[in-house]
N, C-alpha and C positions, 0 to 999 in steps of 0.2 A: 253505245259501245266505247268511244272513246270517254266521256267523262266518265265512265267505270274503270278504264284505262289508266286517265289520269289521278282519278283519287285512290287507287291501288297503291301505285309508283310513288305521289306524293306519301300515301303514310309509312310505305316501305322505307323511304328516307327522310322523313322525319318534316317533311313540308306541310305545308298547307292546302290542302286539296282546291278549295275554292282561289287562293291566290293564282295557284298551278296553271289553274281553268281560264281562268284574265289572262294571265302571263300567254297560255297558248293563244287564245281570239287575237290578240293583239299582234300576235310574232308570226305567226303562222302563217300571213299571205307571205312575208319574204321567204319564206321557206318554202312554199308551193312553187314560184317559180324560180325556185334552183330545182323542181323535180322531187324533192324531200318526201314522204310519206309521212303521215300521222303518228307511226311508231318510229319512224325514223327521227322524227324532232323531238319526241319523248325519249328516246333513249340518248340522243346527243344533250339536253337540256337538264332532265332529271337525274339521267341513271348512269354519269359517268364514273366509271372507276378514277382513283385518283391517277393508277397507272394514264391509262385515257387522256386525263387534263392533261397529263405532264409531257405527253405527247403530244394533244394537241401546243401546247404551248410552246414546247420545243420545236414544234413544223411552224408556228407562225414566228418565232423567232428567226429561224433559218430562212424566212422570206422576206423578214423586215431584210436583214442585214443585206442577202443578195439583192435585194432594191434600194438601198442606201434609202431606207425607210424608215427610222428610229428618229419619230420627232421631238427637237430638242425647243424645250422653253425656257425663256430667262424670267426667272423671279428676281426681282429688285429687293437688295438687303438697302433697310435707310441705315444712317445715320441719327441716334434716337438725338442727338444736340442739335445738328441743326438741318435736319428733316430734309436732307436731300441725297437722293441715291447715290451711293459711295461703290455697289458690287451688285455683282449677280450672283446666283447661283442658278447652272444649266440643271434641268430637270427633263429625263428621259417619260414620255407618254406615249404610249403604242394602241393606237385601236387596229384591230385586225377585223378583215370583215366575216371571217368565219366566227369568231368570238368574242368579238365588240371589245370595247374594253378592257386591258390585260394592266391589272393592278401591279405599279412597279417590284412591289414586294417579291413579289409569284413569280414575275419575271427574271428578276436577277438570281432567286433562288433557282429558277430552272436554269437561267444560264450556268448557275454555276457550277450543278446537276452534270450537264451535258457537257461540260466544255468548251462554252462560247462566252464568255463571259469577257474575256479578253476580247472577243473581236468586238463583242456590243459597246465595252466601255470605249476602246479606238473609235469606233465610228462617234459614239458620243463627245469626244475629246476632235475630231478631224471636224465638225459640225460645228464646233466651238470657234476652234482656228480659223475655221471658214471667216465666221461671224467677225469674232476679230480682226481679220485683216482687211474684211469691206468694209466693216461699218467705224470702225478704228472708234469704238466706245471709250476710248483714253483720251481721244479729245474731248470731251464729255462730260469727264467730272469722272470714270469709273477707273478705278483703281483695279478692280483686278473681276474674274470671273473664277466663282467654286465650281469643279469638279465632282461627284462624287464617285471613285471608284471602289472594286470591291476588296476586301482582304485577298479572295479568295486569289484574284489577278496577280498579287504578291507573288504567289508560288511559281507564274512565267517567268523563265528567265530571260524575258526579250521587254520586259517592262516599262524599262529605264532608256534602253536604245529606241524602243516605239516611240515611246511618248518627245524625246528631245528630237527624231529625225521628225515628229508632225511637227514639232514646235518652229522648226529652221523652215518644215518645206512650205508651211504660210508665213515665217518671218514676225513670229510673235517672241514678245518680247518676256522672259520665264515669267518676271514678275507677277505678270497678266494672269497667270495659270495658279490655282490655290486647290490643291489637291486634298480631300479631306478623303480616310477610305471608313468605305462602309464594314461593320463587323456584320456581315450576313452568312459566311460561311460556316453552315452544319455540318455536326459528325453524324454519321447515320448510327453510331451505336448509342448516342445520348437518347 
């Protein structure tokens, strides 16, 4: 019953029936116990509408941020002359446990969707300051840490006051901060 299930749903959406079938053996006990049913893991896994994702994805944003849970990594920019790290760039990664994985693209596009976008780049930006002001990577050799924010954040008009009131309230020096913005922001009529 179920593999008749699952290779239905798979061709319905354009998968792989036999992948499908692994994908379930494999996932399927953490999904047992949260309680989950068989069609309940096929219709969160295969058959979600995009409305769906963007919901879920928007509910697991709205719970990173109320758990100051948007983890931040520094990627090291070298110096291609003389091979020693001169910057970072902070890079936003979210695994949620409902949906593993939330690719930054998806993310910021649904932040920006929703109107959170603002508050995930502040947290990503206050996690920054964090960093800098314990680990004071300027005595270090590092010149500054990149940013990425979004365009879309442009349109807040609280932008320029956020970002210099976190700058003072860890005592980071502007330099420090290299704000590069992402052009991620969609028109829904394109």
């Amino acid at each position: 019953m179920i593999a008749n299930s699952i290779a239905t749903t798979a061709e319905l959406n354009g998968a792989d029936p036999e992948c499908c079938f692994l994908y379930l053996l494999i996932e399927m006990p953490k999904y047992q116990k949260r309680g989950d049913s068989p069609d309940e893991y096929l219709l969160k896994m295969m058959c979600w509408s995009e409305e769906y994702k963007a919901f879920e994805v928007e509910s697991c944003i709205r719970r990173v941020l109320k758990n100051d849970g948007i983890p931040v990594y520094f990627q090291p920019i070298w110096d291609a002359k003389t091979g020693a790290i001169v910057a970072a760039e902070a890079l936003m990664r979210v695994t949620d446990q409902e949906l593993g994985y939330v690719r930054p693209d998806i993310l910021v596009a649904t932040a920006e969707r929703c109107g959170l976008i603002g508050a995930v780049d502040l947290q990503v930006l206050e996690k920054v300051c964090r960093f800098i002001h314990d680990c004071r990577p300027q005595d270090h050799g590092l010149k500054y840490v990149e940013i990425n924010i979004s365009v879309g954040e442009m349109l807040g008009a609280n932008l320029a006051r956020d970002y210099t009131d976190m700058l003072h309230r860890y005592g980071v020096p502007v330099e420090m901060i290299n704000i590069e913005f992402l052009e991620t922001l969609r028109n829904d009529d394109s």
